[in-house]
C-alpha positions in Angstrom: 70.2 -25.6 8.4 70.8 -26.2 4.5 73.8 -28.5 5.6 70.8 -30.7 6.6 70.3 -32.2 3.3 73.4 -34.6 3.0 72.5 -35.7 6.9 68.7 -36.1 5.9 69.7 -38.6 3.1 71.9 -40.7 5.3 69.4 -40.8 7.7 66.4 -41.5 5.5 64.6 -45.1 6.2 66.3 -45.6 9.8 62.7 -44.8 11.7 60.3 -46.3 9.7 62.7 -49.0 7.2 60.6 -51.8 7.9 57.2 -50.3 6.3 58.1 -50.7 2.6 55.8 -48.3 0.3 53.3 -48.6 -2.3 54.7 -47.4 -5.8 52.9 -44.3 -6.6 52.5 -43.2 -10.2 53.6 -39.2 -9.8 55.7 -39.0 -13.1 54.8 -42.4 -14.7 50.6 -41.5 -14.9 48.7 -44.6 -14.4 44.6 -44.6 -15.4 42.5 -43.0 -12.7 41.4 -45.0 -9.9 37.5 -45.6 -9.9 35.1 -43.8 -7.3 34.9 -42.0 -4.4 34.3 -42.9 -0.9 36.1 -41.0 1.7 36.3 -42.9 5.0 35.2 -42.2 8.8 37.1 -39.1 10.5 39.2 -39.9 13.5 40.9 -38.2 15.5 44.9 -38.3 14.6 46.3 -40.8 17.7 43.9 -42.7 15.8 45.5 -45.4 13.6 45.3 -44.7 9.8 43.0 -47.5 7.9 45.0 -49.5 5.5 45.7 -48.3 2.3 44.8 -44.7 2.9 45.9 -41.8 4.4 45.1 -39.1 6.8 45.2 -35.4 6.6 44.6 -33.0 9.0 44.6 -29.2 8.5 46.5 -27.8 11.8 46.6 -23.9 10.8 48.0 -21.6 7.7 49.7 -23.7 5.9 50.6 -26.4 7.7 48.8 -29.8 7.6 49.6 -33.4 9.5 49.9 -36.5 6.9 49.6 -39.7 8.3 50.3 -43.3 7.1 49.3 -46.4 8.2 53.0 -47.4 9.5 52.5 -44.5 12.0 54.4 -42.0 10.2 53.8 -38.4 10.8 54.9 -35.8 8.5 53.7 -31.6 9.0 54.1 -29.4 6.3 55.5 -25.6 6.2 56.2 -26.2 10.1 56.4 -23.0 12.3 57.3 -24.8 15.4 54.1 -25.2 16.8 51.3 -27.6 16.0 49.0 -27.6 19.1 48.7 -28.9 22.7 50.0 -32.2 21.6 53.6 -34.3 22.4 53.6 -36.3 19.0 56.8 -35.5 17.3 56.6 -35.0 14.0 59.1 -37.9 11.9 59.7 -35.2 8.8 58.9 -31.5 8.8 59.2 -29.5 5.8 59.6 -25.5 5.6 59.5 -22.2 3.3 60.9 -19.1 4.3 58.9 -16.6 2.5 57.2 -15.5 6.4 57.8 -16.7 9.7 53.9 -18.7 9.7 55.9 -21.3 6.9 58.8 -22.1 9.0 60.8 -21.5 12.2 64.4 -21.5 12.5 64.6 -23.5 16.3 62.9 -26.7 15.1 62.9 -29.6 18.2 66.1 -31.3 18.1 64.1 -34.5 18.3 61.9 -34.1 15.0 64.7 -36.7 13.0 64.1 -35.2 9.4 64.0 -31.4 8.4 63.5 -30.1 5.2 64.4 -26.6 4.2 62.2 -25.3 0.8 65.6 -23.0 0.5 69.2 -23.0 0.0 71.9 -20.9 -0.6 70.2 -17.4 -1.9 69.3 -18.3 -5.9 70.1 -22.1 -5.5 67.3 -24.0 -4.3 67.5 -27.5 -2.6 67.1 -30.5 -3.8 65.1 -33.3 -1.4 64.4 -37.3 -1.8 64.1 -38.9 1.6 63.1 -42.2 1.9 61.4 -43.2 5.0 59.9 -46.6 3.7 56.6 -46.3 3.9 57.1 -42.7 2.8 59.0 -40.3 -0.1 59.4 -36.9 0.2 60.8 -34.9 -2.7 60.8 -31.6 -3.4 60.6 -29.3 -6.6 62.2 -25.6 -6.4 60.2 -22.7 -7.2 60.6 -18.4 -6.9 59.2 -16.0 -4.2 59.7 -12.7 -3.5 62.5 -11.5 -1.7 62.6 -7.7 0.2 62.0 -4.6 -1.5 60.0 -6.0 -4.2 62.6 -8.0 -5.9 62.6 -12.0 -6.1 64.6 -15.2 -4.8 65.1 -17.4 -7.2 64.2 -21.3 -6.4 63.3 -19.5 -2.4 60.4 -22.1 -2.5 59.8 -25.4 -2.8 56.8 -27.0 -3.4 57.1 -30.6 -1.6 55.3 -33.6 -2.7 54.5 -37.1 -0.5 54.4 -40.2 -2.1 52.9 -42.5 0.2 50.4 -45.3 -0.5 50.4 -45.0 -3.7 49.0 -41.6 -3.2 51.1 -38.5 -4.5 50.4 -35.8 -2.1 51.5 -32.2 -3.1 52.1 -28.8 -1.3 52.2 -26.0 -3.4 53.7 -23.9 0.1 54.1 -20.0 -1.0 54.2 -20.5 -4.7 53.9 -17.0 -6.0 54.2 -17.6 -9.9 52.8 -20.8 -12.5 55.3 -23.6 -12.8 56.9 -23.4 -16.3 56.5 -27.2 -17.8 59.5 -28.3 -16.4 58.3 -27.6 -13.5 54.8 -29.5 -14.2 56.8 -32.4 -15.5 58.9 -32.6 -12.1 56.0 -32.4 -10.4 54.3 -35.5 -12.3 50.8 -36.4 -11.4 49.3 -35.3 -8.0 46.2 -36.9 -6.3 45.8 -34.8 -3.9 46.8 -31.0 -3.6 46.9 -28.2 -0.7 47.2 -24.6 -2.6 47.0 -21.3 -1.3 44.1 -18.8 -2.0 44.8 -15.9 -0.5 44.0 -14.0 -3.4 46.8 -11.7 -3.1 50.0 -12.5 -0.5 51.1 -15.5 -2.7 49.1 -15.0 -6.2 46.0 -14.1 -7.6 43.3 -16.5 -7.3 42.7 -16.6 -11.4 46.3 -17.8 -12.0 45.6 -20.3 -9.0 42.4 -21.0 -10.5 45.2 -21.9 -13.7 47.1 -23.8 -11.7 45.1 -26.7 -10.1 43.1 -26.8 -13.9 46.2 -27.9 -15.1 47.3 -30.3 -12.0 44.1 -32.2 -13.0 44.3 -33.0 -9.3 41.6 -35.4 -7.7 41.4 -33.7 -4.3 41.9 -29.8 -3.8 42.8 -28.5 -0.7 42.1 -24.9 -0.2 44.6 -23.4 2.3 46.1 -20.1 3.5 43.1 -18.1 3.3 42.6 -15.0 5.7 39.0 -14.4 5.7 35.9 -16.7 3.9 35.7 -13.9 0.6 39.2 -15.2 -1.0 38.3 -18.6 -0.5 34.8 -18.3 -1.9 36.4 -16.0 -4.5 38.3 -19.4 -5.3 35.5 -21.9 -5.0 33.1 -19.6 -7.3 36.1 -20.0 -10.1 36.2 -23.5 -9.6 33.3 -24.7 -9.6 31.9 -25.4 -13.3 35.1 -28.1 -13.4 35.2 -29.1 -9.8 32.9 -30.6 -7.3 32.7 -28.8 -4.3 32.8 -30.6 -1.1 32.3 -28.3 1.8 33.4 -30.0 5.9 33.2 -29.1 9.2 36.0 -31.1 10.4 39.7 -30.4 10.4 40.7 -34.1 8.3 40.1 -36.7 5.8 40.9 -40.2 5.0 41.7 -40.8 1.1 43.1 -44.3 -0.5 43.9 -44.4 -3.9 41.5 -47.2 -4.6 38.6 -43.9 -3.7 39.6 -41.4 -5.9 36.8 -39.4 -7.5 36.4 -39.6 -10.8 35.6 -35.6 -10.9 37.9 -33.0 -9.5 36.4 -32.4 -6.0 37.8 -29.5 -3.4 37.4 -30.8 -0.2 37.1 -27.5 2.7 38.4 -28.8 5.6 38.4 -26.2 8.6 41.7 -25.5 10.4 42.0 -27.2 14.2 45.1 -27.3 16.6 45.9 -30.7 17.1 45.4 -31.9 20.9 46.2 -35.2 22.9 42.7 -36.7 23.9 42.2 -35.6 27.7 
């Protein structure tokens, strides 16, 4: 599976080449976008308004982005995603548990990215799909008996639209600044708030303070106390935007001007009837 990388880059921009994308501002920061206004929901065989993009939270850990072009891309991918036959154009894994990843992904899905290499290594990512970049940036998790893996994680980010999108996956420490600096700005951000299989919610609580990030997904959350643990601590600096639905659609051009965490409710996906 880690020999994927040097196939993934040749293959990069064959499925979606003729989509050119937006250039995002994720290390160069540019001045925040005016205003909020998130758009309609739809359903995900929907097609994506232009200039935005769609995200869907499927289960865990793993959510569907979706571009305008048609590209799909699932994050921390365990092999399943619903009663659906869309395959996925780019999946990306973490290997700290078997709900972040799976080691038979469908021969068919054209892109798969690893969060892991050789033990202690890392893996470095930058696919270009066009209308899409995915890049990755290494981080620790613990390995068995208590000890850790160096770089065993990765925490992926999407630029697409202009948008940077960012997945923190199973981060289980703060980023050290190079870290943040590799990272660069993130719009939007899904972060895990367990409370205790990844990291304590204060140091999360740390983490997206210091991400500045416009949209806060909450994610990974076993039971409603850690997540309202997490929204408590968040919210004298962030809006709190509570949903019933399993997506949103965010453009650049909509960005809040206040930190807002969006709740979005986790939903299979499933081809309409």
């Amino acid at each position: 599976m880690i020999r994927y990388a040097l196939a993934l880059v040749l293959l990069a921009g064959t499925a979606a080449a003729q989509d050119s994308r937006r250039p995002s501002h994720c290390i160069a920061i540019a001045d925040a976008a005016p205003g909020l206004e998130y758009l309609h929901k739809a359903a995900f065989t929907d097609p994506v308004p232009e200039f935005s993009v769609r995200i869907q939270y499927i289960s865990h850990a793993s959510f569907l982005i979706q571009t305008p072009g048609g590209l799909n891309a699932v994050t921390d991918f365990t092999g399943y995603i619903g009663n659906t036959r869309m395959i996925p154009d780019i999946v990306t894994m973490n290997h700290a548990h078997d709900t972040h990843w799976t080691a038979n992904p469908d021969p068919a899905i054209p892109h798969v990215l690893p969060g892991w290499g050789d033990f202690g290594e890392g893996i470095d990512h930058h696919v270009d799909l066009g209308e899409m970049l995915v890049r990755n940036v290494s981080t620790d998790i613990r390995s068995a008996f208590g000890g850790r893996e160096d770089n065993g994680n990765s925490i992926f980010v999407f630029e697409v639209e202009g948008l940077c999108i960012g997945h923190l996956g199973h981060l289980h420490h703060e980023p050290n600044d190079q870290q943040y600096a590799a990272l660069g700005r993130l719009d939007v951000v899904m972060v895990p708030v367990d409370g205790g299989y990844t990291m304590e919610i204060p140091a999360m609580i740390r983490i997206v303070e210091r991400l500045k990030s416009s949209v806060v997904i909450p994610m990974h959350w076993f039971s409603g106390t850690a997540l309202e643990m997490f929204l408590d601590g968040v919210g004298d600096t962030f809006a709190i935007d509570r949903r019933g639905e399993s997506s949103m659609e965010v453009s650049l051009r909509d960005l809040p001007s206040r930190p807002t965490v969006v709740v979005l409710q986790p939903e299979w996906l499933r081809d309409p009837q």
